[in-house]
LUMDREN-440905 format. One record per residue (C-alpha): residue in one letter; x, y, z; residue number from 0. Coordinates in Angstrom, 3 decimals, decimal comma. Each point is the difference from the previous one (the first is absolute). Layout:
N
<pt><aa>A</aa><px>X</px><py>Y</py><pz>Z</pz><i>NUM</i></pt>
...
//
This chain:
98
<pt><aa>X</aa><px>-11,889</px><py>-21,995</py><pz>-7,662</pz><i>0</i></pt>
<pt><aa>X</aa><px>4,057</px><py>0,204</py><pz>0,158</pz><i>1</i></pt>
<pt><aa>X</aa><px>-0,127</px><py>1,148</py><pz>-3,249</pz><i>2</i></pt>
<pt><aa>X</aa><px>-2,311</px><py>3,186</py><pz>1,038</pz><i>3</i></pt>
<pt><aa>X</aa><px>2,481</px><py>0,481</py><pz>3,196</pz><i>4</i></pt>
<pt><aa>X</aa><px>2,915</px><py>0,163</py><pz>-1,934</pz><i>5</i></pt>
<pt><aa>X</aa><px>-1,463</px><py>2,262</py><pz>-2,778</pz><i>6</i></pt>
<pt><aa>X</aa><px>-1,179</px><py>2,443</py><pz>2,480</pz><i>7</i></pt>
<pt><aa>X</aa><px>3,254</px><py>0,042</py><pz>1,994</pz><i>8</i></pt>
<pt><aa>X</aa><px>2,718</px><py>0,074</py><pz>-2,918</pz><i>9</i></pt>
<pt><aa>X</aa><px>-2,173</px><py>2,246</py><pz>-2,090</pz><i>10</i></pt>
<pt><aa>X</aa><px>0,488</px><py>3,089</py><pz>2,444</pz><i>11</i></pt>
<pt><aa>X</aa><px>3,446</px><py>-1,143</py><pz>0,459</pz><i>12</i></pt>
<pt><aa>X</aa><px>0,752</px><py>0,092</py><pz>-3,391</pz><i>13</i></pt>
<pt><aa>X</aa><px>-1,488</px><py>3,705</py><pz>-0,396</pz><i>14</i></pt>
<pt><aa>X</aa><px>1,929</px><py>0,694</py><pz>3,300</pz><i>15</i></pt>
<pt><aa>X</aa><px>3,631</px><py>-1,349</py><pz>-1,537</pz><i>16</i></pt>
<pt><aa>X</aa><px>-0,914</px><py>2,186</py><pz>-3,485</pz><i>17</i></pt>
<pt><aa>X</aa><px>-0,940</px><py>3,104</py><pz>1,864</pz><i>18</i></pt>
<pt><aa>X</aa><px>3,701</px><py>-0,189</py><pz>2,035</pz><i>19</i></pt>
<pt><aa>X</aa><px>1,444</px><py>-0,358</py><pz>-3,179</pz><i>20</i></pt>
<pt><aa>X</aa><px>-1,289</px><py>2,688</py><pz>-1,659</pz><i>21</i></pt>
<pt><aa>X</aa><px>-0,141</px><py>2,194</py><pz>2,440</pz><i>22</i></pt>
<pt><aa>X</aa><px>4,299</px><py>-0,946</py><pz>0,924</pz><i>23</i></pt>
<pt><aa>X</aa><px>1,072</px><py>0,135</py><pz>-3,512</pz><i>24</i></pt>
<pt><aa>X</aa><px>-1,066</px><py>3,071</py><pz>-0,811</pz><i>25</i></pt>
<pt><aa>X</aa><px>-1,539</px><py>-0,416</py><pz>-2,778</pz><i>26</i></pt>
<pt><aa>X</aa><px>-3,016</px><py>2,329</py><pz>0,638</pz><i>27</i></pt>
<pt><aa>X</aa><px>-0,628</px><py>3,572</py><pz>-0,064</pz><i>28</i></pt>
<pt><aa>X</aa><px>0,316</px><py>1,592</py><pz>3,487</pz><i>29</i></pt>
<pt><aa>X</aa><px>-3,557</px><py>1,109</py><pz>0,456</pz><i>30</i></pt>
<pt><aa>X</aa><px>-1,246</px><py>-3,572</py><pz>-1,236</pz><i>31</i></pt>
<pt><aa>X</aa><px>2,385</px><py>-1,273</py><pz>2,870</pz><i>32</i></pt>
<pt><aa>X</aa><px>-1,135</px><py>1,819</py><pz>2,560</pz><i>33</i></pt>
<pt><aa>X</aa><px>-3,871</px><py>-1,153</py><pz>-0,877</pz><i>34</i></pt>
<pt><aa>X</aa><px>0,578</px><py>-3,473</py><pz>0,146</pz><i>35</i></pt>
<pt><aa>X</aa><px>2,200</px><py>0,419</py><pz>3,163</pz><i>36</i></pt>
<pt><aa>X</aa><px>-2,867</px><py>1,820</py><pz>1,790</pz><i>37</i></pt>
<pt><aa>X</aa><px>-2,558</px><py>-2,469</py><pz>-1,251</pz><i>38</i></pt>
<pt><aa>X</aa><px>2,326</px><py>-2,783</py><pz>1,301</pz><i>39</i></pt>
<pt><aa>X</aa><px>0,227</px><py>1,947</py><pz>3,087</pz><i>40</i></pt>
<pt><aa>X</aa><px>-3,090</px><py>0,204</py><pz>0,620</pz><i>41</i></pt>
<pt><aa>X</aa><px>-0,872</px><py>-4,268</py><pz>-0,313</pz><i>42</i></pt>
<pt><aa>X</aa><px>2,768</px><py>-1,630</py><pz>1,089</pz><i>43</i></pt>
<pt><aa>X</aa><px>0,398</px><py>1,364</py><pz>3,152</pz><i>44</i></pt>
<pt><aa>X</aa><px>-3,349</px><py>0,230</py><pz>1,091</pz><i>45</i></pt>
<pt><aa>X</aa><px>-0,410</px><py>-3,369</py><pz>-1,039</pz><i>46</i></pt>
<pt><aa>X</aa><px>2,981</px><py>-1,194</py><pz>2,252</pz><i>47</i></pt>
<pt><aa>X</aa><px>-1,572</px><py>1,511</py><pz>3,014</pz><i>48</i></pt>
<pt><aa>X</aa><px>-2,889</px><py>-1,356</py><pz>-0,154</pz><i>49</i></pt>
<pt><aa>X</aa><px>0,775</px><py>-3,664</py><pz>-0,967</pz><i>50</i></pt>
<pt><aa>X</aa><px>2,199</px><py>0,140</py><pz>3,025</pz><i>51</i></pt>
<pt><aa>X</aa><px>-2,978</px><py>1,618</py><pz>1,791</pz><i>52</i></pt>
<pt><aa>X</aa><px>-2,188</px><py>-3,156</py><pz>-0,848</pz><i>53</i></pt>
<pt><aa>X</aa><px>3,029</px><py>-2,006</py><pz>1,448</pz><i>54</i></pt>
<pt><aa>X</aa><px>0,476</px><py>1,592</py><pz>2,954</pz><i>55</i></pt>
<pt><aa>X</aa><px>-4,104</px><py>-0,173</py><pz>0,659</pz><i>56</i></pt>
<pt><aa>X</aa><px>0,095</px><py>-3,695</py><pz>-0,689</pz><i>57</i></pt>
<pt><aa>X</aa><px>3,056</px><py>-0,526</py><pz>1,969</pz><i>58</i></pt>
<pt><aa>X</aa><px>-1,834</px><py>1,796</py><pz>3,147</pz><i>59</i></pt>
<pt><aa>X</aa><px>-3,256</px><py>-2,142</py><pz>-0,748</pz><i>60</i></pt>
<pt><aa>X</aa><px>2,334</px><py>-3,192</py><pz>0,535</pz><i>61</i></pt>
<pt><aa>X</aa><px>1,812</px><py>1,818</py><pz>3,095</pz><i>62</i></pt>
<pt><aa>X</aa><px>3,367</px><py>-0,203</py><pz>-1,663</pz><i>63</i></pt>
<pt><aa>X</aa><px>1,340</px><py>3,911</py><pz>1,826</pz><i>64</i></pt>
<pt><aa>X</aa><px>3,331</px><py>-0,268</py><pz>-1,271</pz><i>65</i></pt>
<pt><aa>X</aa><px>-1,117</px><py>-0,448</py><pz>-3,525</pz><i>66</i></pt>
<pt><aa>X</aa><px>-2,605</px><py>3,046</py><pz>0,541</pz><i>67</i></pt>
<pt><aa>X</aa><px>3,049</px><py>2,032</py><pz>1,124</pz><i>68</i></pt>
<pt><aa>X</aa><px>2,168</px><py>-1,076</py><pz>-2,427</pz><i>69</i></pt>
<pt><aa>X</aa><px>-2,771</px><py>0,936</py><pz>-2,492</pz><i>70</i></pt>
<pt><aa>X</aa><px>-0,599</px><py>3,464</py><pz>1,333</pz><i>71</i></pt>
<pt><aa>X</aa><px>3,493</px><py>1,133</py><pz>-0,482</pz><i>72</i></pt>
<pt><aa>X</aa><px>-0,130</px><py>-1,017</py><pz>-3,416</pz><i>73</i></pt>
<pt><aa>X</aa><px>-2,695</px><py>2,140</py><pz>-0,674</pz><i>74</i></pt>
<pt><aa>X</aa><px>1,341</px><py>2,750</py><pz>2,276</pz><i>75</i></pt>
<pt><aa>X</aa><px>2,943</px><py>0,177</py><pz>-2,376</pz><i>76</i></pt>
<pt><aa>X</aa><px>-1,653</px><py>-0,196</py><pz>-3,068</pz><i>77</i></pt>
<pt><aa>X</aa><px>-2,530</px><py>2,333</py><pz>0,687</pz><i>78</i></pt>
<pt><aa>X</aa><px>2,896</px><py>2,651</py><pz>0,807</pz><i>79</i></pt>
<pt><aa>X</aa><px>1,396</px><py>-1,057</py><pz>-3,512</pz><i>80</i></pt>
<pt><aa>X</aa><px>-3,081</px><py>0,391</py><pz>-1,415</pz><i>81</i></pt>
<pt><aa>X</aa><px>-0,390</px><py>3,528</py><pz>1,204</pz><i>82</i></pt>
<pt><aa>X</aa><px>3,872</px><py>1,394</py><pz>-1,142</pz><i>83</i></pt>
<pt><aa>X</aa><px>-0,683</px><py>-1,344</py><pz>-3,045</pz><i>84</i></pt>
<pt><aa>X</aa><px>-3,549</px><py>1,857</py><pz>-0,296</pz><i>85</i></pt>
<pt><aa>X</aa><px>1,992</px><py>3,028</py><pz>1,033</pz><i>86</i></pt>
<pt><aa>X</aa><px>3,365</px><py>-0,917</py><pz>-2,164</pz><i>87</i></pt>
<pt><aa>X</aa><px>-2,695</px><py>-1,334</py><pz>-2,796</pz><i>88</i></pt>
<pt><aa>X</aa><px>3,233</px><py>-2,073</py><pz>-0,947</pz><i>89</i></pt>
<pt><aa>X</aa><px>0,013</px><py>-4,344</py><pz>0,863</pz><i>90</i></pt>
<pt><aa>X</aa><px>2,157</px><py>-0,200</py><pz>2,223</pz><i>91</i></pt>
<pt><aa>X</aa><px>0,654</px><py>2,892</py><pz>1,597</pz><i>92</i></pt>
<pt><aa>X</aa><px>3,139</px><py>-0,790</py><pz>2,075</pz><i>93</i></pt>
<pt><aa>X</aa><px>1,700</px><py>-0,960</py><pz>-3,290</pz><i>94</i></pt>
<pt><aa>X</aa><px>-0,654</px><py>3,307</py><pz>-1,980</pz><i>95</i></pt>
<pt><aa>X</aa><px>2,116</px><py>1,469</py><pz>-1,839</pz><i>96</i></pt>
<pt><aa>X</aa><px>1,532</px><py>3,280</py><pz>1,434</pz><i>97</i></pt>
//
């Protein structure tokens, strides 16, 4: 069972570390770059915001407010990240370059 866990946590992790690389070094073509950035876009952040959703609605089943509030500005954030960099279609969209 650990064994499972760990595969299906460091797998993604490790796909995560070689996509950053890649996609820092610059070793692909521009319009490749932009694809995978868009594609990463468009899991990671989603994915954030709703993990943290499923916390925040198990923190509020347990009555635990501060942790729901705490929770709800995460995803506040990241959902406005989520939407420059939809717009930007770059990453990280406060760190583009000019």
């Amino acid at each position: 069972m650990t064994q499972a866990i760990l595969f299906t946590a460091l797998v993604p992790l490790a796909l995560l570390l070689v996509l950053g690389f890649v996609l820092l070094s610059g070793r692909m073509s521009e319009t490749v770059r932009r694809r995978v950035e868009l594609g990463l876009i468009l899991i990671a952040y989603p994915a954030f915001i709703l993990t943290w959703a499923w916390q925040a609605w198990e923190y509020q089943q347990e009555g635990d407010w501060f942790m729901v509030s705490i929770m709800l500005v995460l995803i506040g954030s990241f959902a406005v990240q989520f939407v420059l960099a939809l717009r930007t279609r770059t990453l990280f969209p406060r760190f583009r370059k000019a």
